[in-house]
N, C-alpha and C positions, 0 to 999 in steps of 0.2 A: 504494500500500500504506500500508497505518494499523496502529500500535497497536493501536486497537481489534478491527481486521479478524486482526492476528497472534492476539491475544488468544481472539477468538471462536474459532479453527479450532481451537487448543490445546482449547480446553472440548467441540468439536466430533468429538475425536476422529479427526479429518484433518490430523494433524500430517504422515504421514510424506507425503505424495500432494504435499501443498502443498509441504513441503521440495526433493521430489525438480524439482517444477516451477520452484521459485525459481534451485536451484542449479545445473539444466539451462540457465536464462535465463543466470545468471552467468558459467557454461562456453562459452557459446558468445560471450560478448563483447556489448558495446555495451547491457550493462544499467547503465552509468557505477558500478556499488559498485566503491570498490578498497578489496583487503584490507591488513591494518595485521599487523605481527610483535609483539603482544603481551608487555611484559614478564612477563607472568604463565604464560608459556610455550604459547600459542596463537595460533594464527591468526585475529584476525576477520574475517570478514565483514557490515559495516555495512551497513543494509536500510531503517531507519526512525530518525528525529531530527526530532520534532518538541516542543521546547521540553523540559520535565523529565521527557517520553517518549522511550523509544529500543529498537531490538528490533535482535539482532544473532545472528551465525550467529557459533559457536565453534567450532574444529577446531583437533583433537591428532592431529598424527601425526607417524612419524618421518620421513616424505619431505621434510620441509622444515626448513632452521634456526630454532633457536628464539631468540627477544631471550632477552638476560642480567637479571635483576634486579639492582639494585642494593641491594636492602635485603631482602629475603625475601618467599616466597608466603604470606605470614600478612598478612589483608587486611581492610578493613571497605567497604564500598558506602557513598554521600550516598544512595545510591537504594535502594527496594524491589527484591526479585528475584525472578522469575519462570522458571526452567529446565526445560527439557524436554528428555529424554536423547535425540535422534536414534540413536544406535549407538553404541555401547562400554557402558564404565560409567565412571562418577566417580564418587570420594568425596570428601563436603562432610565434612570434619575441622573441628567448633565450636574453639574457640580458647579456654583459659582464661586470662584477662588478668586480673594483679593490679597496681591503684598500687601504685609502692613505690620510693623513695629509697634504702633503705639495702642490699637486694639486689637491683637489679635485671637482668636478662638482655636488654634490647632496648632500644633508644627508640622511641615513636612520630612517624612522619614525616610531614604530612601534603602531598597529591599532587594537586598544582593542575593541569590542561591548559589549555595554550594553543595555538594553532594550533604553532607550532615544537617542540612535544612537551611533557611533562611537566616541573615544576619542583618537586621532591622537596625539601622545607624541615623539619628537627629541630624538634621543638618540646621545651618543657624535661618532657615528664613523659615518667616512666622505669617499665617496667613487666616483672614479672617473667612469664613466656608460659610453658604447658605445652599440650601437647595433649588436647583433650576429648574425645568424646561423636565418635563417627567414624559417618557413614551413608554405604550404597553403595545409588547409583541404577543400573538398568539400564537398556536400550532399553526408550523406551515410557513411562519413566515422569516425573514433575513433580514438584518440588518447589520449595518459597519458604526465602526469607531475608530477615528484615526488614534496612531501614537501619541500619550502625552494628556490626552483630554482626560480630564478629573471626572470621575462618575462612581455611582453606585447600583451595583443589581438586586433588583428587589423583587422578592416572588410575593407577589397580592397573598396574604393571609395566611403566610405561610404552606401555601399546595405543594404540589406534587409538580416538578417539572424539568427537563431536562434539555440541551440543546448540543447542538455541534460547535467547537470553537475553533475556527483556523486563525494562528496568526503567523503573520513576518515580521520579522523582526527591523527594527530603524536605525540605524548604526549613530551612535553618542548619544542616543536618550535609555536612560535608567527607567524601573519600576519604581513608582512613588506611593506614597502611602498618607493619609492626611490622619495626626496623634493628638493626644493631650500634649498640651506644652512640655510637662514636666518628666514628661517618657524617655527614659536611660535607652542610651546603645543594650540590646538583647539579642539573644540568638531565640528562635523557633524551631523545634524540630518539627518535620514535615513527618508526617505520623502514616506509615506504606500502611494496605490493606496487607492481611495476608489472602494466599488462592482462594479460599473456602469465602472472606467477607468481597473480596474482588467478584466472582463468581456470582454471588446473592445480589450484588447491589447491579448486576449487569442484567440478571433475569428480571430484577424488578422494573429496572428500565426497560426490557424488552416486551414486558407483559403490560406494563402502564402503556406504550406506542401502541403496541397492538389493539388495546381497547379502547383506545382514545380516537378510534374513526377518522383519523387525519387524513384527507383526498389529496393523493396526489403526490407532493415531496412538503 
């Protein structure tokens, strides 16, 4: 599997056929993806890494625990985004971020990964955050985020719901994180599934698409 090849099926219209096949693969074991406890409160599922390409399966649900953030869901990509709602809905809440010293409401933290997990580092600008410009995607549908933009993914009432993520990567922008002011340099460890919670959380995704009647891709 390629990038390219995720990418075409998405423009193809055979998003959900292919999902339902991928995830089936994963459920049954010995397709080597293990899934990772996201601090951003999902499950992924890792599919494709090649170089400042990467395509990855996201799933929200409540059968599983979710990682804790250390700084909040208000976030930026190094990479472009490319998302396609396999079932539920998300909303992409834009983020209004202002420099500012003398009132500000967060720091910016920027969010380095290494094999042993993430190394969340304060940097000195301070920025005042409100929320913006909110869109809700349904099953079915795509949408992009370029590199860099400040946002939050929010699933309405906490459902059930999962999507496709391609990104590329942008060469000299970082992952950014918006924190409380007073938040220390930390490490995070990225918390692997093992096969057996990998395996569960892919059927479950494959049984929620399947009966989520989505026409089409």
């Amino acid at each position: 599997m390629r990038y390219e090849d995720v990418s075409d099926v998405l423009a193809g219209g055979s998003a959900r056929e292919w999902a339902l096949g991928v995830l089936g693969e994963i459920a049954e074991g010995g397709s080597g993806v293990r899934g990772v406890r996201h601090p951003l409160g999902f499950l992924c599922l890792p599919l494709v890494r090649e170089g400042d390409l990467g395509v990855c399966v996201h799933v929200w649900t409540a059968a599983a625990r979710r990682a804790r953030s250390t700084t909040s869901q208000v976030h930026c990509h190094s990479w472009d985004l490319v998302s396609h709602v396999l079932y539920g809905q998300v909303r992409n809440v834009h983020a209004v971020v202002t420099d500012t010293t003398r009132s500000p409401t967060h720091r910016v933290f920027e969010v380095v990964s290494t094999p042993s997990g993430d190394v969340v580092r304060p940097t000195p600008r301070t920025v005042a955050y409100a929320p913006g410009r909110a869109e809700l995607f349904g099953a079915g549908d795509t949408y992009t985020l370029v590199a860099g933009a400040f946002h939050s993914s929010v699933i309405p009432e906490d459902g059930e719901a999962a999507t496709v993520a391609l990104g590329r990567g942008r060469p000299g922008l970082g992952d950014l994180s918006l924190g409380p002011l007073a938040t220390p340099l930390h490490h995070v460890r990225r918390e692997r599934l093992d096969d057996a919670e990998t395996a569960r959380a892919a059927e479950l995704a494959r049984r929620s698409l399947w009966t989520s009647n989505t026409p089409g891709g």
